[in-house]
N, C-alpha and C positions, 0 to 999 in steps of 0.2 A: 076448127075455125073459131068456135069458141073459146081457146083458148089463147091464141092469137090476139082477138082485140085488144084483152086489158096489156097485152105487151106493149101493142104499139100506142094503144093510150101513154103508158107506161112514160116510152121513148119520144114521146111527143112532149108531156108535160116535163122530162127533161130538157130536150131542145129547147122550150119554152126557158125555162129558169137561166138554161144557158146564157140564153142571149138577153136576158134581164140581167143577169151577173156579170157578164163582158159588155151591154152599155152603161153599167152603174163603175165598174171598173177602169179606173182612170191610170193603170202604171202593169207593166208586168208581174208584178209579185204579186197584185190583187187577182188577177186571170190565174195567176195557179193556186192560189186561196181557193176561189172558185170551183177551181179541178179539181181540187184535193177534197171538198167538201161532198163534190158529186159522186167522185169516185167510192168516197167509203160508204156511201150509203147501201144500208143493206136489204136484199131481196126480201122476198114474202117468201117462204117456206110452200115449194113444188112448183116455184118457176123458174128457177134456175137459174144460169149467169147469164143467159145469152141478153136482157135486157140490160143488163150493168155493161157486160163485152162490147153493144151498141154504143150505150150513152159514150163509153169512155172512151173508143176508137173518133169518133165523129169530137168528141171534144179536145182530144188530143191533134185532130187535123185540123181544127180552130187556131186551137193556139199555135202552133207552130206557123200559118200562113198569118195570121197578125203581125208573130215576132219578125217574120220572115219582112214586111211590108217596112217596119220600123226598123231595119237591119240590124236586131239584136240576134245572136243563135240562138239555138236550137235549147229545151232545155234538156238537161244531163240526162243518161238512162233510168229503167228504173229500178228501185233500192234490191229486187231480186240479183241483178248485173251485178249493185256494186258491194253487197256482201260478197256476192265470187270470189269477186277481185280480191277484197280486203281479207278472204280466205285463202287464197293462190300467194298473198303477199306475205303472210303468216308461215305460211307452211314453208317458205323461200327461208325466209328471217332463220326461222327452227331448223330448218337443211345445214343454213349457214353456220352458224352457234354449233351445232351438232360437228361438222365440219372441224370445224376450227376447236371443239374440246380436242378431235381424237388426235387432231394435229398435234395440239400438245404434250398427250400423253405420248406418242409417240415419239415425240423430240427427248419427253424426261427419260422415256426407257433407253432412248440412243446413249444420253449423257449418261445414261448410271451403267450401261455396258461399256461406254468407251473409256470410264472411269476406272472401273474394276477391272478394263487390261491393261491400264498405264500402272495401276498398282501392282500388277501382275508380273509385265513386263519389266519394272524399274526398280521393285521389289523385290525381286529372288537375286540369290546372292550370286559373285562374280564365281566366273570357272575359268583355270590354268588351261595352259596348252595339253593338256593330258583330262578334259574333259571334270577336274574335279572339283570342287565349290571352294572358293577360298574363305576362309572362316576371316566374319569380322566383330566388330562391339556390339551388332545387335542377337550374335545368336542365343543367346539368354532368354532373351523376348521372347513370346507367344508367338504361334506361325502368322499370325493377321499383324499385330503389332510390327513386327519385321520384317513384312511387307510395309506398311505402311512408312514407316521411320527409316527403310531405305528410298522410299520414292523420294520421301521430303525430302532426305540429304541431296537426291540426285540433282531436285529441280535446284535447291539452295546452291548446290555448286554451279550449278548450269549459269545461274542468274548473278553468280559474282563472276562467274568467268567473262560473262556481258558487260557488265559493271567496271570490273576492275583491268587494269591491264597484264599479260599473262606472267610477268613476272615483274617481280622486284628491278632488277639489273636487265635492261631493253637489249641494250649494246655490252659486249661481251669489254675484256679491260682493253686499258692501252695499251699500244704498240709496245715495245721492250724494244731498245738496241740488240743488235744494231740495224734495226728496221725505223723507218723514218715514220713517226707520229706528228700529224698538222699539230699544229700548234691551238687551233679553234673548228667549233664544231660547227655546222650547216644544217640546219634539219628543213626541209623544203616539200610541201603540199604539190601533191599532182595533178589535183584536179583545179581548174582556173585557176593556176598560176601557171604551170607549164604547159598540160596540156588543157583544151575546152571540146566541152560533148557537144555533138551535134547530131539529131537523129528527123530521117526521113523516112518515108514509106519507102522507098523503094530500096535504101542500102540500110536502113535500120543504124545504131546506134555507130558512129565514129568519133572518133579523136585526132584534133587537129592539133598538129604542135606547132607551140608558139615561138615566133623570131627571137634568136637570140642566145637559145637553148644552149648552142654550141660552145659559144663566145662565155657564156656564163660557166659552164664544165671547166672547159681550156685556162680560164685565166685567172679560176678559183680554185682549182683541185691541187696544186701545191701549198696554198695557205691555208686550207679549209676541208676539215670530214667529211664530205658531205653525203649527207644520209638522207632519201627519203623517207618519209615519215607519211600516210594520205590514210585519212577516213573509208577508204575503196575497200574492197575485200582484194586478199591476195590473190583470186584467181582472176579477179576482173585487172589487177594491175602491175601483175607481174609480167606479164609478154607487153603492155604496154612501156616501162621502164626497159627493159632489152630494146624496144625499138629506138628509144631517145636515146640511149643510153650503150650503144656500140663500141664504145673503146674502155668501158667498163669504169669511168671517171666516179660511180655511184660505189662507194663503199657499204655502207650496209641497206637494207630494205625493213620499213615495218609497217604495218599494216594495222584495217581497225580493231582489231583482236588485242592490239598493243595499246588502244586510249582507254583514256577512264570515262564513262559515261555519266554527263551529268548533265540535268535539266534540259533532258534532249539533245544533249551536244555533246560531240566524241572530241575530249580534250586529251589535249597532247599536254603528261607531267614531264616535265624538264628533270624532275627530282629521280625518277625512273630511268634515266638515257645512261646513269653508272659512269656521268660526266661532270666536273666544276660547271657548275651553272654561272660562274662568270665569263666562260667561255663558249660559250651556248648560244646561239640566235635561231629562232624560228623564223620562216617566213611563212607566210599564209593569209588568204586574203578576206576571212573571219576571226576579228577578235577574239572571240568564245573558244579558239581553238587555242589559247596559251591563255586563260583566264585566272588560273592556277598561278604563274607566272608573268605578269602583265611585263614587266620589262626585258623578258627575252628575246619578245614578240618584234614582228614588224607585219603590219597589216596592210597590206597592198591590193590595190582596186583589181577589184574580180577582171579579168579578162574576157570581154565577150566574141574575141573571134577575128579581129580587127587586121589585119596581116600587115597593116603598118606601125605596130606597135614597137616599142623601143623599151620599152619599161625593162628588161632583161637588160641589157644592155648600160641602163643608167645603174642598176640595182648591182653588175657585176663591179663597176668603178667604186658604187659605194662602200661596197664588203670589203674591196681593197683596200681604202683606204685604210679603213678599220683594219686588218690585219697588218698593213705597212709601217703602221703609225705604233702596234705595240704595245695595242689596249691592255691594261692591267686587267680590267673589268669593264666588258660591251655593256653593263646595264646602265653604266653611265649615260654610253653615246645612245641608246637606244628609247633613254628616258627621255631626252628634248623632244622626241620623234614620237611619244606613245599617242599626243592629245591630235594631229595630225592627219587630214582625212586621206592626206598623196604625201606619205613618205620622201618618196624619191621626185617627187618636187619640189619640195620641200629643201632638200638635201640640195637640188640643185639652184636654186635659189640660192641658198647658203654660201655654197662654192662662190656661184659667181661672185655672191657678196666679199666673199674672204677676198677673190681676185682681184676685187678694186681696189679694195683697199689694200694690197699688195704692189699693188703699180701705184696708186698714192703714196705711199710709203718711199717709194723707190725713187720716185721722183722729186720727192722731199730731201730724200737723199743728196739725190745728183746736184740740189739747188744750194744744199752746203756746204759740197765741194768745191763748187766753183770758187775761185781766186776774187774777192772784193779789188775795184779799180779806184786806186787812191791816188793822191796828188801827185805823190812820189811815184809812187809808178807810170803815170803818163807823165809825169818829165824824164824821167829815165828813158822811157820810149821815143820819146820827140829827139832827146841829145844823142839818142845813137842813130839815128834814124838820119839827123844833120851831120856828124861826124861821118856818113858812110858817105 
């Protein structure tokens, strides 16, 4: 019992100070000054917490029903809580980091195994049909060395084989008598010019072909080689030319394996076709694909699908022309045409223009042949006219 009193003396002459510190305290920060002040005050030595555990319960239900009144919250937990936390957050970070080293070491051990079987595998030398190693320039070399100095040959070959077109001569020679050789060559792009992709969920990728197709074969393949030529791979476009291509009107086929690659773009060399490049016309509906050659070319507007398109159609008259007419050299006709966004609008324009002026001409004509009416001729007409 005696021990008691000076507690609750103790708890009392806090309460007291409290409430002299919260009405001398004019702001929230001053009320937890206050708290902060009361709470660290330290015991007397053999009474233990329980009158500080008092003070600081009952002043902490103060403040918060004040804050609660002036509708601010609550104040944050205490610093025991948020070490935890800022403990639990640490150890997260460190998991993380930890994490993400072994990741990495694991990614370098992947690259230096998958490394050392590309050298392995692309390294050891080639073997004949009889299982035996064909001896080449590097056997000299150290066993690691010729590993190595074969992988690099392989990828360097790989990467001009990309690069470069797969030979010299595309197209094998000319015809010989007495087999009949066109007189001009055709080289013509499959994808948006003839045919256009179109891909859905539910049939996946297809190929529509374009109007015209027929008309362009039929009334070009006596005057003209023609040869596709398309950036596609051969196995994406070899059953598609069989299907346009039924009465076999396509003499040769070449594919992307056969451009030269540059700056991102699979160019078709005119110089590679093992043909007179003044008898040569590309058509294709990217300039970048005869850039090599800019007046071979005829760049025609991409095809987006349109089924009433004609372009085939006007493009079969023009090529006619051109072969009917007996070009020495197409890079003449093909030069008016290169700065020109529509070709064959262009071209037909032109036509018509020539047309009028062909019928002016004619007319001009007819206007002096006619017989001038002179004096002498209408009396000549009047007297026999009276003599009948």
């Amino acid at each position: 019992m005696s021990a008691m009193f000076p507690m609750c003396v103790r708890a009392s002459r806090s309460l007291l100070r409290f409430q002299s510190g919260m009405s001398a305290a004019s702001s929230p920060q001053q009320v937890l000054d206050v708290i902060r002040t009361l709470s660290t005050e330290k015991n007397p030595p053999g009474t233990g917490g329980a009158t500080g555990g008092l003070a600081q319960a009952i002043l902490q239900e103060r403040l918060q029903q004040s804050q609660t009144c002036q509708g601010q919250p609550p104040p944050e937990g205490d610093p025991g809580q948020k070490d935890g936390e800022q403990t639990e957050d640490r150890k997260q970070k460190e998991n993380s980091a930890y994490a993400k080293k072994m990741v990495l070491r694991l990614a370098g051990l992947m690259g230096v195994g998958g490394a050392a079987s590309l050298v392995y595998i692309f390294g050891t030398n080639s073997e004949d049909e009889q299982g035996k190693q064909i001896p080449d320039e590097f056997d000299k070399d150290p066993p690691v060395v010729q590993q190595l100095r074969r992988t690099y040959k392989y990828f360097k070959d790989y990467r001009q084989m990309i690069i470069e077109p797969t030979s010299p001569k595309l197209l094998p020679d000319p015809l010989k008598e007495p087999y009949y050789q066109p007189p001009y060559t055709l080289v013509l792009e499959l994808t948006d010019v003839l045919l256009h992709p179109e891909w859905s969920l539910s049939t996946g990728w297809r190929f529509k072909k374009r109007p015209g197709i027929d008309f362009l074969f039929q009334q070009l393949a006596p005057l003209y080689e023609i040869v596709i030529f398309t950036a596609e791979t051969g196995m994406t476009a070899y059953p598609l030319i069989d299907n346009i291509d039924p009465q076999g009107f396509v003499m040769y086929r070449l594919f992307r394996d056969a451009t030269r690659y540059m700056e991102g773009h699979h160019v078709k060399d005119v110089s590679c076709l093992n043909r007179a490049s003044s008898k040569v016309i590309v058509v294709d509906c990217k300039r970048e694909a005869f850039q090599l050659q800019p007046f071979n070319g005829l760049a025609l507007r991409k095809w987006d699908g349109n089924s009433d398109d004609r372009t085939l159609y006007d493009l079969a008259n023009f090529l006619k022309a051109i072969a009917l007419s007996g070009v020495d050299d197409v890079r003449s006709v093909l030069e008016n045409y290169a700065l020109e966004d529509d070709p064959i609008e262009a071209f037909k324009r032109r036509q018509a223009q020539l047309a009028q002026e062909e019928q002016q001409r004619l007319a001009d004509l007819s206007q002096q042949k006619k017989p001038a009416l002179s004096l002498g001729s209408i009396t000549t007409r009047f007297w026999r006219s009276k003599q009948q």
